[in-house]
N, C-alpha and C positions, 0 to 999 in steps of 0.2 A: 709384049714389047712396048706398048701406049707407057705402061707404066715407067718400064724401066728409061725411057727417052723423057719422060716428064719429070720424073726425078733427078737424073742426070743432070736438067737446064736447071733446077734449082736449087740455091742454099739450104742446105736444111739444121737443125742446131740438135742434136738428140744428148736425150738425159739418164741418166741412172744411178738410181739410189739403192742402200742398204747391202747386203753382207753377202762376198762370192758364194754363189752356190752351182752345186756339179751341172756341169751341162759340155755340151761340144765346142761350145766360144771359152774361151779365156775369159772375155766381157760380160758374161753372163750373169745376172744380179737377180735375188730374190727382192721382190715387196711386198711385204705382208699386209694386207686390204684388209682395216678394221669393218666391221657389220654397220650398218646406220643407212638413216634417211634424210639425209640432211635438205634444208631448202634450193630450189635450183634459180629463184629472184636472186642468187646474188652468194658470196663467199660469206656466211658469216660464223660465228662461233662454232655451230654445229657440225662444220666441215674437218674440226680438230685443227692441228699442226699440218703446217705446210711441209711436202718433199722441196727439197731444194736443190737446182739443175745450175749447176754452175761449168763456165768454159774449162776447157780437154780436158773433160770428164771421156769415159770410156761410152764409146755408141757403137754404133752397127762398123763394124769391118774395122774398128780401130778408134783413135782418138777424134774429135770434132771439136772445134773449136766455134762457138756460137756466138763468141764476144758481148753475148748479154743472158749473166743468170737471170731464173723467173722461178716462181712458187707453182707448183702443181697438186693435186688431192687426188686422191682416190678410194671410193667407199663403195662397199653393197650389201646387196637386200636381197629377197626373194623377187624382187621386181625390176633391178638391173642392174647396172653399174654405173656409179654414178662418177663423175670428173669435172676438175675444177683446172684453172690454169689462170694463171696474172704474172705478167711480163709488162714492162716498162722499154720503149722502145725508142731509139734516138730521135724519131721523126712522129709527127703525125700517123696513126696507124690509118693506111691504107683498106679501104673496104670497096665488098663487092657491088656493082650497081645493078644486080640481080638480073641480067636480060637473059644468063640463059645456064641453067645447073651447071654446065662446063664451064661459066665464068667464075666457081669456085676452083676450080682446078686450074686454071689460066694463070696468068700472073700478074692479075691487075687488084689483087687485093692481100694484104698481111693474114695470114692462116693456123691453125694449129693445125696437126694431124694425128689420128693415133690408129694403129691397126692391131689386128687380133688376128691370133692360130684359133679360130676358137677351137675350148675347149681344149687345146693342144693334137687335136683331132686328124688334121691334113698333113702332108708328107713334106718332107724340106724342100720340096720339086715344086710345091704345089703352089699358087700366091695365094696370099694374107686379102684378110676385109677390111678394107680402108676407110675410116671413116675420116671425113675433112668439115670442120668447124670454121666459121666466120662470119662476120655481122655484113648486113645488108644496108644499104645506103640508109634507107630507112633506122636503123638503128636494133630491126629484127634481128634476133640466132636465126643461123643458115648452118644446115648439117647436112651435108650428101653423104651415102654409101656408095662405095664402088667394091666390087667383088672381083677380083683380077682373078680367081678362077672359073668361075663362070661371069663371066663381061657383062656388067649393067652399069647402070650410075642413076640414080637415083636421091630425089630428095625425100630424106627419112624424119625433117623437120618435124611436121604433126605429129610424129610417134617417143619424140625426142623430147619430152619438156625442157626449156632453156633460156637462157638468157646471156644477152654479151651486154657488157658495158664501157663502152669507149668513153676514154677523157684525154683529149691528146694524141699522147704517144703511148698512151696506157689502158691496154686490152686485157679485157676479163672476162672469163666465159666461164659458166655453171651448167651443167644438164647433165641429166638420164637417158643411157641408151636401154631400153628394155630389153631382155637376152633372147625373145623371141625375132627382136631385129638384129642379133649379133647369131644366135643359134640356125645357124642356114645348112648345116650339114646333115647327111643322114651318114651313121645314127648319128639322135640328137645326145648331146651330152646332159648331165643330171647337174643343174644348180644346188652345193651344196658346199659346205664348210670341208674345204681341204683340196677342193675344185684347182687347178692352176694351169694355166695361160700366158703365152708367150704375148707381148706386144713388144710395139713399137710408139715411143712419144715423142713429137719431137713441131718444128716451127718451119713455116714457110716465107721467106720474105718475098716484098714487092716493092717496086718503086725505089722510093727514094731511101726505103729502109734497106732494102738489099744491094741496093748501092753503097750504102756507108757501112755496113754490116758485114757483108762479103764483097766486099768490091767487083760486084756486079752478078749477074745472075747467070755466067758461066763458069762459074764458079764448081767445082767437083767438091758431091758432096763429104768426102772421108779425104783423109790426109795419111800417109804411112801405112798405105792397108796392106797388114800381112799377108803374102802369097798362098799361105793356105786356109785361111778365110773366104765365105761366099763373099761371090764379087757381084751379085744380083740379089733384087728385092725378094726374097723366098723365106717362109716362114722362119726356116731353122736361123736365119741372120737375124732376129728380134731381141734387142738385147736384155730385155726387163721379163722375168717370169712372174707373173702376179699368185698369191697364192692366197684362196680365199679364209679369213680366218672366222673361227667360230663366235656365234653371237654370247654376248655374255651374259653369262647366267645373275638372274634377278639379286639383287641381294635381298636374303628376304627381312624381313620389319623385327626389327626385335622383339620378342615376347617380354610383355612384362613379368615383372615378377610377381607371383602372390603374396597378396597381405596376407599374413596368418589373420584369422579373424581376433578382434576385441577379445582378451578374457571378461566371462559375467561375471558380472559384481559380485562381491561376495554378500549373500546375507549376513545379515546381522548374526550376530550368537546370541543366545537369548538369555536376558538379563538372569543371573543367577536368585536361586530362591533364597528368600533370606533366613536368617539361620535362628534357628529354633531358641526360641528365651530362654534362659537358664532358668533351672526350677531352683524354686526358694530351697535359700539353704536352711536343713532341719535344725530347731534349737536346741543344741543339745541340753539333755539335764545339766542342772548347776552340778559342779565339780568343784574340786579345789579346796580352799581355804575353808573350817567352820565357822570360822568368826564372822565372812564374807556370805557366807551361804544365810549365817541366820540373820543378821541384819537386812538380807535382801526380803527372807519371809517376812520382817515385820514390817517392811515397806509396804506388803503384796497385802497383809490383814489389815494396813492401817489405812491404805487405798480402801478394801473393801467395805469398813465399817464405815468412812466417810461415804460411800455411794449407798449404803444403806438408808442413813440417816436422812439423804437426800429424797429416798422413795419414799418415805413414810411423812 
């Protein structure tokens, strides 16, 4: 009942993104939760694309009207779930001055909240784990748990790495909740790709923001709620099913291709042998004419007797 009367006194703005999927609301919305580890000092590249929560959009128990969209992320790991949130807000954001865990839960400071079925685990009777973010005077992340079925409150800060960053009227907050701080049920559920979870996301204002915001902080927080929708904070009324998606597989490195190796050179051919002298051609005997023939003898005997003559 704490819950449901604390809720009641507050504005609250809830979001939901991406493509109907079956469930017992009408409003019921899958989001598919890419893998990753992004930084929790602050929103930056690693965090992807932002979800975008823009006014009457579909929330808990019907339409809500939040009069200011804000960007929200959501990522995980084997080591938890990690969420991002950045709203721009007409006023100064309001923060808490830390003197006591229920001064996050109070109404003296501007808030996110988000709560979990974990694991989809507990019965639409049963209440959600609430977890509530906001920055401390100081300029610290401040994160309590409260378990509205077994009644604690607790600060889960130390277990939560995080970070808020206020400029103005514009709040940002980064962190990990580990799923051993969100996994409180027996049985415990198994972290794995295809895992999915009911939440709830959504803003709490204070001050002078939920004054210009909702005009005032009696405000009720659904408009038009169909009579046969839950009319209390109970698992099965969480409009967002999260569903964990699978890490993506490596791409692997391309294989080079092989060089065929160099052809060896070729050797040489070896220089050809050279080719055998023609043998002298035989003289044949004189033939032919006689007139030619004997006039050659008397060349050959007058040759002769001149080299005679010479020896002697």
């Amino acid at each position: 009942m704490k819950k449901i009367r604390f809720i009641t006194a507050l504005a609250l703005a809830f979001v939901l993104v991406g493509g109907l999927a079956a469930g017992a609301l009408p409003n019921k919305f899958t989001f598919d939760v890419p893998y990753g580890e992004p930084a929790t000092t602050g929103i930056g590249a690693d965090w992807g694309a932002p979800a975008k929560a823009a006014a009457d959009m579909l929330g808990w128990g019907g339409a809500v009207d939040n009069g200011i969209p804000f960007d929200y992320y959501l990522m995980w790991s084997e080591k938890g779930i990690f969420v991002a949130t950045d709203i721009t807000m007409p006023n100064p954001v309001a923060k808490n001055d830390g003197s006591a865990l229920d001064a996050s839960h109070g109404g003296n400071c501007d808030r996110f909240q988000i709560a979990f079925n974990p694991g989809n685990g507990r019965d639409v009777e049963a209440g959600s784990l609430w977890f509530t973010y906001s920055v401390l005077e100081d300029g610290k992340f401040h994160i309590v748990r409260e378990d509205a079925e077994n009644p604690s409150n607790e600060s889960v800060t130390a277990q939560c790495p995080g970070t808020a960053i206020v400029n103005g009227g514009r709040f940002q907050a980064a962190f990990m909740i580990p799923w051993d701080v969100i996994n409180v049920d027996s049985p415990k559920f198994t972290v794995q790709a295809g895992l999915k979870m009911d939440i709830h996301l959504g803003i709490c204002f204070a001050g002078d923001n939920a004054a210009e915001v909702t005009g005032g902080a009696e405000k009720i927080e659904a408009a038009n709620v169909p009579e046969d929708l839950p009319h209390t904070w109970v698992v099965g009324a969480m409009p967002i099913t999260l569903n964990l998606v699978a890490k993506p597989e490596p791409v692997p490195e391309p294989v080079p291709e092989e060089t065929a190796p160099a052809p060896a050179p070729e050797e040489a051919a070896p220089a050809p042998a050279p080719a055998p002298a023609p043998a002298p051609t035989p003289v044949a005997p004189p033939t032919g004419d006689p007139l030619a023939v004997a006039l050659m003898l008397l060349a050959l005997s007058g040759s002769a007797a001149f080299l005679g003559k010479k020896r002697k």
